[in-house]
C-alpha positions in Angstrom: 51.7 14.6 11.8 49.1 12.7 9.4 50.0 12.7 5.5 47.8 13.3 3.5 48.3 13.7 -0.2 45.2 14.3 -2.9 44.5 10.5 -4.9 45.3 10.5 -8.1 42.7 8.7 -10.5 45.6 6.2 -11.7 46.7 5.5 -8.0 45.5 2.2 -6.1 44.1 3.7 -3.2 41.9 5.8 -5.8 40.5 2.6 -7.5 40.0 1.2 -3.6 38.0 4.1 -3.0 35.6 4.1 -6.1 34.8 0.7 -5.9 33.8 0.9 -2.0 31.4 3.8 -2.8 29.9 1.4 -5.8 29.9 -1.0 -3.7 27.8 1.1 -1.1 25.9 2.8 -3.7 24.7 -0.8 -5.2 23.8 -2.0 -1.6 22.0 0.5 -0.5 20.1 0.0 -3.5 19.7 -3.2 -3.9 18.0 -2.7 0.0 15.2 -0.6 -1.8 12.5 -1.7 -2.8 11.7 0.4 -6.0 8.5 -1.1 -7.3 5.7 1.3 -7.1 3.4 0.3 -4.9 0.4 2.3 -6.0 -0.1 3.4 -9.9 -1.9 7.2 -10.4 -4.9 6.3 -11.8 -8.0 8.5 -13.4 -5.5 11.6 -12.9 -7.3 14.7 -14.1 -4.9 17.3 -15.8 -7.3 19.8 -14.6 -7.2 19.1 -11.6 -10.9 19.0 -10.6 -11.3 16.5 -7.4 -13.6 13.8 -7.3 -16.9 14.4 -5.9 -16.5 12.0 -3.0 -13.3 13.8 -1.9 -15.2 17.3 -2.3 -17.6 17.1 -0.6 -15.5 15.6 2.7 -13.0 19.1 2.3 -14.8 21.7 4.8 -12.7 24.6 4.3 -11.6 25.0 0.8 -8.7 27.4 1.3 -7.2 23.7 1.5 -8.2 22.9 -1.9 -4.6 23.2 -3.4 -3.4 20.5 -1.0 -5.6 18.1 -1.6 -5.2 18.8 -5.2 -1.2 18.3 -4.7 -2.0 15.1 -3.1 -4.1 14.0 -6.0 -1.0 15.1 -8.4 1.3 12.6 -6.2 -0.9 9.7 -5.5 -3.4 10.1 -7.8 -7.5 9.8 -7.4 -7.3 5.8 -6.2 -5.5 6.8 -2.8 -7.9 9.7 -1.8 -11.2 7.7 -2.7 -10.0 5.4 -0.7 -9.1 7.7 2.2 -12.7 8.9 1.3 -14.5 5.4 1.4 -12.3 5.0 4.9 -13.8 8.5 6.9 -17.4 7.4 5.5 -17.4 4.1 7.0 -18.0 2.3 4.3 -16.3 -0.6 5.4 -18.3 -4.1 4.5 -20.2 -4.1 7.6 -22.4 -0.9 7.9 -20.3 1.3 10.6 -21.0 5.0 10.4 -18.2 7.5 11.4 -19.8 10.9 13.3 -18.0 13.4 11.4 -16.8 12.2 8.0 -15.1 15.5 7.6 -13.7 15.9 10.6 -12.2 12.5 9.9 -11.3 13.2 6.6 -9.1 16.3 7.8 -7.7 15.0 10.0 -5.9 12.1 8.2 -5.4 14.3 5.6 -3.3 16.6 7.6 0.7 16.9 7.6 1.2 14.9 10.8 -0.9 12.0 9.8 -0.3 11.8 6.1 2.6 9.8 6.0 1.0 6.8 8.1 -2.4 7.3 6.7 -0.4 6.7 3.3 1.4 3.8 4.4 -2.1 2.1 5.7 -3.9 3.1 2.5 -1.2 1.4 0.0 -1.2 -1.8 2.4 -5.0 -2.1 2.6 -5.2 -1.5 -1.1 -2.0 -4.5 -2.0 -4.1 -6.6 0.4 -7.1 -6.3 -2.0 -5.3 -6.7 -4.8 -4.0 -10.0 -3.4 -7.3 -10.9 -1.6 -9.2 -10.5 -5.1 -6.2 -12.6 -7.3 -6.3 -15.8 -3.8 -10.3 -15.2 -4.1 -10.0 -16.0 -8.3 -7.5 -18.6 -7.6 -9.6 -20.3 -5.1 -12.9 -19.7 -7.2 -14.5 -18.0 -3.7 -17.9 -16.4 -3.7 -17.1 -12.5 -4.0 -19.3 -12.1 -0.9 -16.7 -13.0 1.2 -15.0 -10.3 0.0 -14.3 -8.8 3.1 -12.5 -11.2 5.4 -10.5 -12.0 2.8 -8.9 -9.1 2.8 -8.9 -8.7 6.6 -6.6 -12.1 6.3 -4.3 -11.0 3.8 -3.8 -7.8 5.6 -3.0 -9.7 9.0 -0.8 -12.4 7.7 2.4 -12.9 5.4 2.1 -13.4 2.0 4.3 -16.5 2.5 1.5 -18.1 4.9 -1.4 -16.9 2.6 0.2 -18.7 -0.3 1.3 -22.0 1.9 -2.6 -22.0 2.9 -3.9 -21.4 -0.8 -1.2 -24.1 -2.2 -2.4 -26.4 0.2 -6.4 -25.5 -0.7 -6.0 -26.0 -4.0 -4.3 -29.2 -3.8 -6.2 -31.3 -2.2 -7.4 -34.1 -3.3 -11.2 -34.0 -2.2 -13.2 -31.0 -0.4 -13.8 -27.5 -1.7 -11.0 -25.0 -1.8 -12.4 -21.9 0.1 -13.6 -24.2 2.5 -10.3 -25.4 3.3 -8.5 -22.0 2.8 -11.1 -21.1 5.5 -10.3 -23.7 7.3 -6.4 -22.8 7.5 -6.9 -19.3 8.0 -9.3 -20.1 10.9 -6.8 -22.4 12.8 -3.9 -19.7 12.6 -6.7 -17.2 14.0 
């Protein structure tokens, strides 16, 4: 027959015990990355959408959750969701039915990975715009600098933009080019 008898908080196997689950607790933790990854920005307390997402909402019995999205990820995530379904990408693509779009990556099933793709495409902006700075680049290129950012590590994009920027002779996008081209 097994034994068991409640832990006192003075005994050793209570002591044991706490400090596994702090133990636990701390790397679990420590596993998560608690950064936040997108800020809210241009929140409206009265909760009037922009005009870009509006217009894209067909039936507005759905009004509340779109709203509800913009209270949790603020206005920068669903003009971007917006910019996406019109096809506003850099190189003049058209989508059929922007709304339809819209709606649908908008909906329960797809909002969680049409999240997911939105903070990564916007973090490979931000880091696109900061290497593009760095590198003194023409903003015109724009573009494919973030379509490299967003396909490659940070730890190879900063190898390629340490070894731009140090050379000797040459001209650094050029030779960022250059790098990102020979991965490709």
């Amino acid at each position: 027959m097994l034994d068991i008898t409640p832990l006192d908080h003075r005994s050793e196997g209570f002591n044991f015990v706490t400090q596994h689950i702090s133990g636990v607790f701390a790397a679990v933790s420590a596993k998560r990355d608690l950064r936040p990854i997108v800020t809210r920005e241009h929140y409206r307390e009265s909760g009037e959408l922009p005009a870009e997402v509006d217009e894209l909402i067909n039936n507005k019995a759905y009004l509340p959750r779109h709203r509800k999205l913009q209270r949790l990820h603020g206005d920068r995530i669903l003009l971007k969701v917006a910019e996406l379904c019109n096809g506003k990408d850099g190189k003049g693509g058209r989508i059929n039915d922007p709304q339809k779009y819209y709606a649908r990556m908008t909906s329960l099933a797809n909002w969680d990975r049409t999240l997911e793709t939105v903070k990564r495409l916007l973090a490979a902006t931000e880091r696109a715009v900061a290497i593009m700075q760095k590198l003194g680049a023409d903003p015109k290129w724009l573009h494919w600098y973030i379509g490299v950012v967003y396909r490659n590590s940070e730890a190879t994009v900063a190898q390629w933009v340490e070894r731009a920027t140090g050379a000797k002779r040459g001209s650094p996008p050029r030779l960022f080019a250059w790098l990102a081209s020979a991965k490709l």
